[in-house]
C-alpha positions as CSV (number, residue, x, y, z in Angstrom):
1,X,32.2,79.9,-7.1
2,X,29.6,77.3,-7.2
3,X,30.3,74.3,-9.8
4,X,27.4,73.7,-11.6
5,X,25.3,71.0,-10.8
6,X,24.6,68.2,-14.0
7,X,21.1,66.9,-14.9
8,X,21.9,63.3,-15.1
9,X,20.1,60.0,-14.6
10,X,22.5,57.4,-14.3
11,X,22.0,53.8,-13.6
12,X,22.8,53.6,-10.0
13,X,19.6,56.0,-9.7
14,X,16.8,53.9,-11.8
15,X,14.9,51.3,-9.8
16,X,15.8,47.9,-11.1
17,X,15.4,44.2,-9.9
18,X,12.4,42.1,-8.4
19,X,13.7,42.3,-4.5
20,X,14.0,46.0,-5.2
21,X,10.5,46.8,-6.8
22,X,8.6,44.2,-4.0
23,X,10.4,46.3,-1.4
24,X,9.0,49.8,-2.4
25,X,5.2,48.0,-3.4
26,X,4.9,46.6,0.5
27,X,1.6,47.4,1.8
28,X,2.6,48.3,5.0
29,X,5.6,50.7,4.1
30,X,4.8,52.3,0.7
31,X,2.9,55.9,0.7
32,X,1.5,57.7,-2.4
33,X,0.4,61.0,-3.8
34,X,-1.3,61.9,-7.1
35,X,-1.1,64.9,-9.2
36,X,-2.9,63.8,-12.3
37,X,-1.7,62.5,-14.4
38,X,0.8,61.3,-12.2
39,X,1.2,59.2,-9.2
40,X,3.9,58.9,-7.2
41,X,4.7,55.6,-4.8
42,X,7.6,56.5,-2.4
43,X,8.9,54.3,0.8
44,X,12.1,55.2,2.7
45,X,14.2,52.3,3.9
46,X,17.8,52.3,4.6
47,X,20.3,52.2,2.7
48,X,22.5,49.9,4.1
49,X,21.7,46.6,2.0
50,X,22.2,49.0,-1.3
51,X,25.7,50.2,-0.6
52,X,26.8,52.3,-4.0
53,X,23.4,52.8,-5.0
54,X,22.4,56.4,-5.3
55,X,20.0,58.0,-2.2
56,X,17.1,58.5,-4.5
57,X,16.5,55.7,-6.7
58,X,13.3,56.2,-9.0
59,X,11.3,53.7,-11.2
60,X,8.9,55.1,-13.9
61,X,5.6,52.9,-15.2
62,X,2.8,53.5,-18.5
63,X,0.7,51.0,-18.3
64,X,-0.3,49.2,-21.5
65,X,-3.9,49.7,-20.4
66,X,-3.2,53.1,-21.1
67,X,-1.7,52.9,-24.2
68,X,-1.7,50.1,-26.6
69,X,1.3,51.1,-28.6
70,X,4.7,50.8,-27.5
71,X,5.8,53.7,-29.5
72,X,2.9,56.5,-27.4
73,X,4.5,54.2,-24.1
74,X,7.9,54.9,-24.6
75,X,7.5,58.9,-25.5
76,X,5.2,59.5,-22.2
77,X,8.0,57.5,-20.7
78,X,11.0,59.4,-22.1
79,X,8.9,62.6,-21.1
80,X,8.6,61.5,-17.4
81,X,12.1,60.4,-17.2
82,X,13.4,64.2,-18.4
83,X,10.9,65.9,-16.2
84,X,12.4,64.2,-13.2
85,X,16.3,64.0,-14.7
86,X,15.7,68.2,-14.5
87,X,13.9,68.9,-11.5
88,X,15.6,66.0,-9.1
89,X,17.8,68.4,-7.5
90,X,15.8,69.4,-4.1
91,X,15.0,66.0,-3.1
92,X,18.5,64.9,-3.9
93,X,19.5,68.2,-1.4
94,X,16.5,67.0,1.2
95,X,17.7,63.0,0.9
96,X,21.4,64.2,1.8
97,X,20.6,65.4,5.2
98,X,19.4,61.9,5.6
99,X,22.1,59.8,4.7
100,X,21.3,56.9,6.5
101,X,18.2,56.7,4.1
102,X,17.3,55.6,0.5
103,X,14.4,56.8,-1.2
104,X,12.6,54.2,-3.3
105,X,10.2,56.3,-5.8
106,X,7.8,55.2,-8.7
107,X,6.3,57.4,-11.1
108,X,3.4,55.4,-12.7
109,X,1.4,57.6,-15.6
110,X,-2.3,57.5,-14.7
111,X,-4.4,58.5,-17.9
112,X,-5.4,57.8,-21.2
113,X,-3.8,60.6,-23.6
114,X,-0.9,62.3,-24.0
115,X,0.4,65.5,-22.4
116,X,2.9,68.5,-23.5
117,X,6.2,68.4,-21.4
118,X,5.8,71.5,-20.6
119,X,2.4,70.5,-18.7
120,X,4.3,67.3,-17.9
121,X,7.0,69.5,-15.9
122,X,4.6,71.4,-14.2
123,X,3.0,68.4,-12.7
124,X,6.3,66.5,-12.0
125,X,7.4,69.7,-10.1
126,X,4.6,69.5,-8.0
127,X,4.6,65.9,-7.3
128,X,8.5,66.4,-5.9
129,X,7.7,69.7,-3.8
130,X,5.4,68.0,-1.6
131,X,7.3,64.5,-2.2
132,X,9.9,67.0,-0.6
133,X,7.6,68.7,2.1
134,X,6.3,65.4,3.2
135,X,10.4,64.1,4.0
């Protein structure tokens, strides 16, 4: 019997601090792909200066250019967020037969309006299958 696996998205897996966020925007090492509305900035470094942190660690951005309201900001970011939190599970499966890897991942919104979340899923899904092919 298989345990059940748990849609979480703890700390250790959010992108966080300035050395952190320079290190996945590097010109030279950073790749991206867009599935509008969404593009996604990866790099993949090692994990050996970010010992306890988890092997995916993601980073999610609206831009106030975007939207001028914090509250419109927040909900396309809470959407994001619970788009990834559910469908996170192949990359985590694909980033453990690396382990001497970390995956640095941003999610940065790219349009002027709001979506559904069940449009939002669709798109996120696609952006980690060929994050996921691309590994």
């Amino acid at each position: 019997m298989t345990l059940p696996t748990r849609n979480t998205l703890s700390k250790s897996e959010r992108l966080h601090g300035r050395n952190a966020v320079e290190q996945l925007f590097q010109k030279a090492k950073r790749s991206s792909m867009v599935v509008f509305p969404l593009r996604a900035v990866y790099t993949l470094t090692t994990g050996e200066e970010q010992q306890g942190e988890a092997a995916v660690r993601v980073l999610v951005s609206v831009s106030k250019k975007h939207f001028k309201r914090a509250v419109k900001r927040n909900r396309v970011k809470r959407q994001i967020r619970e788009a990834y939190r559910t469908q996170k599970h192949e990359l985590m499966e694909r980033m453990a037969q690396m382990p001497d890897k970390q995956l640095l991942l941003a999610v940065i919104w790219q349009d002027g309006k709001l979506h559904d979340s069940a449009e939002l899923n669709a798109r996120m899904n696609k952006n980690l299958q060929r994050l996921v092919e691309k590994l």
